[in-house]
C-alpha positions as CSV (number, residue, x, y, z in Angstrom):
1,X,82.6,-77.4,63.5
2,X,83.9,-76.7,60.3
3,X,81.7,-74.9,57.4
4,X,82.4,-73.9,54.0
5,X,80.1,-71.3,51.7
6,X,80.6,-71.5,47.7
7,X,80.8,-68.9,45.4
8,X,78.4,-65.8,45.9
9,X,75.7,-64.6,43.8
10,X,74.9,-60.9,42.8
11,X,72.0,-60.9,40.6
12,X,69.0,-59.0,40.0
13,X,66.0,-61.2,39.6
14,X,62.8,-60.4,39.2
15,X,59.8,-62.9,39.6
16,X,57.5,-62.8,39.1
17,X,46.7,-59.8,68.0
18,X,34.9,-59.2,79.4
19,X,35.1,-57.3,82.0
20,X,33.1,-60.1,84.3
21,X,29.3,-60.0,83.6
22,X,28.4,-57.8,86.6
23,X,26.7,-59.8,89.5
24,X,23.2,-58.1,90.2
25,X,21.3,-58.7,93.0
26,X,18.0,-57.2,94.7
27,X,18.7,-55.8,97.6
28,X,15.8,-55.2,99.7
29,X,15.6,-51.5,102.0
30,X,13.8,-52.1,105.4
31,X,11.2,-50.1,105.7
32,X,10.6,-47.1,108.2
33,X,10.6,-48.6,112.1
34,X,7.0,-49.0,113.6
35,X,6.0,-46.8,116.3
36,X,5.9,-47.8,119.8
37,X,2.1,-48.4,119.9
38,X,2.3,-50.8,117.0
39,X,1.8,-54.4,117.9
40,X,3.7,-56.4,115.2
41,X,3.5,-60.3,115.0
42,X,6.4,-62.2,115.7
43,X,8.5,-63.1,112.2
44,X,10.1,-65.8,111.7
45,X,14.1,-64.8,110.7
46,X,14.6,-64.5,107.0
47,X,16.2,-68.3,105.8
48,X,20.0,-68.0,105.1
49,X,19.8,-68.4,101.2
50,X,16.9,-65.7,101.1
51,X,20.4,-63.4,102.7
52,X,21.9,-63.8,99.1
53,X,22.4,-62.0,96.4
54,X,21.2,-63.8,93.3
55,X,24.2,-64.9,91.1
56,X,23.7,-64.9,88.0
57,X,25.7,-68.1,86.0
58,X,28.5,-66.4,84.0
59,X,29.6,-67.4,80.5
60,X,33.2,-68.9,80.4
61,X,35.2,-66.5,78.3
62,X,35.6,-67.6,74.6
63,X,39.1,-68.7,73.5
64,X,41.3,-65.6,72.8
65,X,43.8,-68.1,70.6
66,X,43.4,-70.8,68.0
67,X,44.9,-73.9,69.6
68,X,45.0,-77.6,66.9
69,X,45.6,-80.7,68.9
70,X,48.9,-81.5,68.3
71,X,48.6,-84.7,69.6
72,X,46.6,-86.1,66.3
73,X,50.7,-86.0,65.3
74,X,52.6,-89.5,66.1
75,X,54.9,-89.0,68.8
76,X,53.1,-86.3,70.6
77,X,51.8,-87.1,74.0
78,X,50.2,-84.6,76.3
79,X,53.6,-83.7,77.3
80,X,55.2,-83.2,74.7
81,X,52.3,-80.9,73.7
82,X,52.5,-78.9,77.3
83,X,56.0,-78.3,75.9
84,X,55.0,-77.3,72.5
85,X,52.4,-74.9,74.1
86,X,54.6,-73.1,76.9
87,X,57.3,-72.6,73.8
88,X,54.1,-70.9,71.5
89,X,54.0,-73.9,69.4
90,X,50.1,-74.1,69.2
91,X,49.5,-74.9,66.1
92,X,50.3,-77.4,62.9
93,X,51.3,-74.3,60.9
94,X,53.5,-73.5,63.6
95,X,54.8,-76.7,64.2
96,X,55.5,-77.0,60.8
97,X,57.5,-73.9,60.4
98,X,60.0,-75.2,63.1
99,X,63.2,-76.7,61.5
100,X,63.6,-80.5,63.9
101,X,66.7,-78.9,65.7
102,X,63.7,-76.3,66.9
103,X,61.7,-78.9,67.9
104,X,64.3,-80.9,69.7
105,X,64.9,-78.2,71.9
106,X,61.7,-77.7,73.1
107,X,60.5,-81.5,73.3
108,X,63.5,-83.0,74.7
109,X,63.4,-85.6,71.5
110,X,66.2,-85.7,69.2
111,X,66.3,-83.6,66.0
112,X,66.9,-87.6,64.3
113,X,63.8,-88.9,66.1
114,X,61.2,-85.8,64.8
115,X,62.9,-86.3,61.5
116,X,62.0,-90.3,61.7
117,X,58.8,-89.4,63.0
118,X,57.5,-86.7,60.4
119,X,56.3,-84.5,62.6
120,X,57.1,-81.7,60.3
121,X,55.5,-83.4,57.0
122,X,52.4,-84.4,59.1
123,X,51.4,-81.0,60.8
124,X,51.9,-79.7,57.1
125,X,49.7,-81.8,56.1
126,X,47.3,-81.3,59.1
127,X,47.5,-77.3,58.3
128,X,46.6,-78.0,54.4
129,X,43.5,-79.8,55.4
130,X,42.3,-77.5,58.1
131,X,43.2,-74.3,55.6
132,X,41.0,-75.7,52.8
133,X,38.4,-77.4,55.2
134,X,35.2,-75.0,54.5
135,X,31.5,-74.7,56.5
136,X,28.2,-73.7,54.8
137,X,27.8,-70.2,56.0
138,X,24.9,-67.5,54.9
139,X,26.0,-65.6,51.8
140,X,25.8,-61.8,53.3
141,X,28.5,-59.3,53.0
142,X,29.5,-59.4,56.4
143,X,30.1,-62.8,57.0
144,X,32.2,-62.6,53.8
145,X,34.4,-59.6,55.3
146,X,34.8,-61.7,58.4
147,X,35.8,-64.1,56.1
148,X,38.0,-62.2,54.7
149,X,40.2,-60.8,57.7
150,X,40.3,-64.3,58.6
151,X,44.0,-65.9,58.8
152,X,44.9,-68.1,55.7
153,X,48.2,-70.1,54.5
154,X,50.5,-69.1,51.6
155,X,52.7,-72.3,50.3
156,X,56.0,-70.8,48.8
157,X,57.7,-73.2,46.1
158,X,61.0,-71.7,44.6
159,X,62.4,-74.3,41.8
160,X,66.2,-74.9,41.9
161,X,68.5,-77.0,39.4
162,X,71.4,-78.9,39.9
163,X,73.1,-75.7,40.4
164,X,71.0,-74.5,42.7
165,X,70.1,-71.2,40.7
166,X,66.3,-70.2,40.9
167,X,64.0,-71.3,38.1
168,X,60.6,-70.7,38.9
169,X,58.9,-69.7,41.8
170,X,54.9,-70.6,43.0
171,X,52.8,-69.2,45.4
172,X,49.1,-70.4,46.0
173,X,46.7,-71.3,48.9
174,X,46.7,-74.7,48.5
175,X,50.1,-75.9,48.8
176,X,50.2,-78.1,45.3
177,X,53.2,-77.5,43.1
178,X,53.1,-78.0,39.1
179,X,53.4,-81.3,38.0
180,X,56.4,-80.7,36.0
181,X,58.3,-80.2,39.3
182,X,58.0,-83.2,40.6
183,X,61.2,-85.8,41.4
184,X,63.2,-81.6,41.2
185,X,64.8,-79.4,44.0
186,X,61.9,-77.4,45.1
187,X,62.6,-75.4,48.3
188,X,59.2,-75.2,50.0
189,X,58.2,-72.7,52.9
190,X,54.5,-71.5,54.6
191,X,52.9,-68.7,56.6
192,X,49.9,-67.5,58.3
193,X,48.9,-64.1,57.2
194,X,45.7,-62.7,55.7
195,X,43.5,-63.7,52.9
196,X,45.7,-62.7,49.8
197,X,44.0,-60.6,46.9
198,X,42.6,-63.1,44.3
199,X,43.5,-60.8,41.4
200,X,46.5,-58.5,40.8
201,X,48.0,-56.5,37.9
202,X,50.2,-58.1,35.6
203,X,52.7,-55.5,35.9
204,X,54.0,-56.0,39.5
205,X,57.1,-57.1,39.8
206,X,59.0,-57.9,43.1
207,X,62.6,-57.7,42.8
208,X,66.2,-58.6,45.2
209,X,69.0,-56.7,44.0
210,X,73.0,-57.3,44.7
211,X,72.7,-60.0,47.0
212,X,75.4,-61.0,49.4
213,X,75.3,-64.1,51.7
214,X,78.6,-64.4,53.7
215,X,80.4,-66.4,56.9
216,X,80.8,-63.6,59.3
217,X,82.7,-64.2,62.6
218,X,80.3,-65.0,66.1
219,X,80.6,-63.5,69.0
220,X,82.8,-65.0,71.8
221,X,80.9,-67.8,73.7
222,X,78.8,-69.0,70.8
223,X,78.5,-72.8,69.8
224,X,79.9,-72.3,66.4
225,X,82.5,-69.9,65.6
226,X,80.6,-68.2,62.4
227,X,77.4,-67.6,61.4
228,X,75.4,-66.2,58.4
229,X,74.9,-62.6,57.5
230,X,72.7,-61.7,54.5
231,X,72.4,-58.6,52.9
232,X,70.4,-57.0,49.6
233,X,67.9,-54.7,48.5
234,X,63.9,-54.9,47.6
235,X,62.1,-52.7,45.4
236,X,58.5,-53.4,44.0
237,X,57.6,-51.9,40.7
238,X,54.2,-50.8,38.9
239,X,52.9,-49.9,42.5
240,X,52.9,-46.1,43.6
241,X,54.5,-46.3,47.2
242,X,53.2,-42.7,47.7
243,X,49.5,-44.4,48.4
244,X,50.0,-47.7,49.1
245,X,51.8,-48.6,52.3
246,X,53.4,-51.9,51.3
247,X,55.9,-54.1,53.3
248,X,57.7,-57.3,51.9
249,X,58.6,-60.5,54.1
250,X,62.2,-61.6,53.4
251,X,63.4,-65.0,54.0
252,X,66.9,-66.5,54.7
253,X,66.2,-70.4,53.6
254,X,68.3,-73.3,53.7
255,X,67.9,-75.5,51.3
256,X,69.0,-79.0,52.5
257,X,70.3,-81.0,48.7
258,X,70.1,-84.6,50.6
259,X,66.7,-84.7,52.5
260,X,65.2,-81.9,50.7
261,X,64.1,-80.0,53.8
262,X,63.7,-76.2,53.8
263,X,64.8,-74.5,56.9
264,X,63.8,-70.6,57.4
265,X,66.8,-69.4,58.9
266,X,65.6,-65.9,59.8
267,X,62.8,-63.6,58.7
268,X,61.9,-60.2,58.8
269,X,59.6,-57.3,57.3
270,X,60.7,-54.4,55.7
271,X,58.6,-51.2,54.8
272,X,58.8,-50.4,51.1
273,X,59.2,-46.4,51.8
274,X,57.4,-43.9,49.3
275,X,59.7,-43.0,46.2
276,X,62.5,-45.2,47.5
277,X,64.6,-46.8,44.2
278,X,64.9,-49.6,47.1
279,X,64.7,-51.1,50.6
280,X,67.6,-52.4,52.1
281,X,67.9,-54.7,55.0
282,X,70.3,-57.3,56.7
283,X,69.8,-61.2,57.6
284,X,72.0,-62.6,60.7
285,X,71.6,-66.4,61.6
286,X,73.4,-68.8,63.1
287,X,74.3,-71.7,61.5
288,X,72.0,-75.0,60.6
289,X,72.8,-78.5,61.6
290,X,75.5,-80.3,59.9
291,X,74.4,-81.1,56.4
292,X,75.1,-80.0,53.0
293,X,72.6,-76.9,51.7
294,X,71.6,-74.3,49.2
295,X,71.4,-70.5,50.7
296,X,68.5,-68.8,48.8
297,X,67.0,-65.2,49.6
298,X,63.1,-65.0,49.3
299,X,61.1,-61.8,49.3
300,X,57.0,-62.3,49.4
301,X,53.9,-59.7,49.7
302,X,51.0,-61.4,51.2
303,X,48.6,-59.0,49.9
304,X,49.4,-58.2,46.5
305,X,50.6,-62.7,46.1
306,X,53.8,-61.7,45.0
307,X,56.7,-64.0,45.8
308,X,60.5,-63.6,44.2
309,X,64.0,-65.1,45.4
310,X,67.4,-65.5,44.1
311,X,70.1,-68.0,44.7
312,X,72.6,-67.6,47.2
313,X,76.1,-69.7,47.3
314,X,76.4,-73.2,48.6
315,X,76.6,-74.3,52.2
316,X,77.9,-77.2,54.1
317,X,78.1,-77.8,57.7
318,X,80.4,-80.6,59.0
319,X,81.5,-81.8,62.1
């Protein structure tokens, strides 16, 4: 397999996880034996069920996970779902953070057949409508704090142009872009996390610094005989570390130019330490499927709906 990166980018850009009910039973003590000159009439033995301890039914135990039916998605049987489930795939957010190469290797199905399919586009689209679907619930403060802790989607939208350099990014709840974006390169990404804060000073800003995407050599025994190492820097400003404990998601996404699919090629979090000028932090990933892409670094903080990437060099992956 042969692969070739482009020209590399160092920029600084800044944009904006019951006991069992106890059984009780009455237990009945006999009471003192009669004396010897007490005549007692004969008794009939006690039935066998009045020898039992009364059971008292016991609740079944609530769901401890959110499972969707993944089956609503064309293609999935029940055992392709089984397979979806025993590999943590439970859900259409999930599902739909899995690039088709994922997915093949836990179906059995061909990364070409989940592409024809849309499985991908139609469990992000089944996640959209169960993230904004909403029940009439009593207006009190604690059903809005429950509400509040409860797990929500963030839709990611980083605009690129035709040389792949980052425009514009979005971030929003409801997974629309702007209509000016439309028929453009828009590298699109979701996750789960918490309810993000609806309002948040204008003077944030999230930033990558010196950026460095780069073929590095893999270890003997591995399919391909590179893979991707990304390195760079994030720093927040107009927050005071010292109080806040803050800690930004970074992305490695592959932007793919001919089907326009984003593929998260790794993620991790890094803590944004207390009077730290910046927060550095490394990105291994082995390569994507053959295919022509855009490398792009993205940095997001759930809480403060702050999202900010920069443009990494052109990939592609052949044969």
């Amino acid at each position: 397999m042969h692969q070739s990166l482009g020209s590399y980018v160092s920029a600084d850009t800044a944009l904006a996880l019951p006991e069992s009910s106890a059984i009780a039973a009455d237990v009945a003590h006999p009471s003192a034996a009669p004396s010897p000159e007490t005549t007692l009439p004969p008794v009939a033995p006690p039935s066998e069920a009045a020898l039992l301890p009364a059971v008292q039914p016991v609740e079944p135990a609530a769901e401890q996970f959110h499972q969707d039916d993944l089956q609503q998605i064309p293609g999935i049987g029940p055992a392709i779902a089984r397979r979806l489930h025993a590999a943590g795939i439970s859900t259409f957010a999930a599902l739909a953070a899995c690039t088709p190469a994922d997915l093949a290797r836990h179906t059995g199905r061909s990364a070409e057949q989940i592409v024809r399919m849309g499985w991908i586009e139609r469990a992000r689209d089944l996640a959209l409508s169960s993230s904004t679907e909403s029940q009439p619930m009593p207006e009190t403060k604690e059903r809005e704090d429950m509400l509040s802790e409860e797990p929500s989607i963030l839709f990611a939208a980083i605009l690129l142009d035709e040389e792949g350099e980052v425009q514009d990014v979005h971030l929003t709840t409801v997974g629309e872009i702007p209509p000016e974006w439309n028929d453009q390169r828009v590298a699109r990404f979701f996750i789960e996390t918490v309810a993000p804060a609806d309002m948040m000073p204008s003077n944030i800003a999230l930033h990558i610094d010196n950026p460095l995407i780069e073929l590095i050599r893999a270890q003997p025994g591995k399919r391909n005989a590179y893979r991707l190492s990304a390195n760079a820097t994030v720093r927040i400003e107009g927050v005071d570390t010292g109080t806040v404990s803050l800690s930004s998601r970074m992305f490695l996404l592959a932007y793919n130019l001919d089907s326009h699919e984003t593929h998260i090629l790794n993620t991790t979090s890094v803590p944004l330490a207390a009077g730290a000028t910046g927060a550095p932090f490394t990105l291994d990933s082995d390569l994507p499927e053959v295919g022509h892409y855009q490398l792009v670094l993205a940095a997001l903080i759930p809480e403060m709906h702050i999202l900010t990437a920069v443009s990494g060099p052109p990939l592609r992956v052949t044969p």
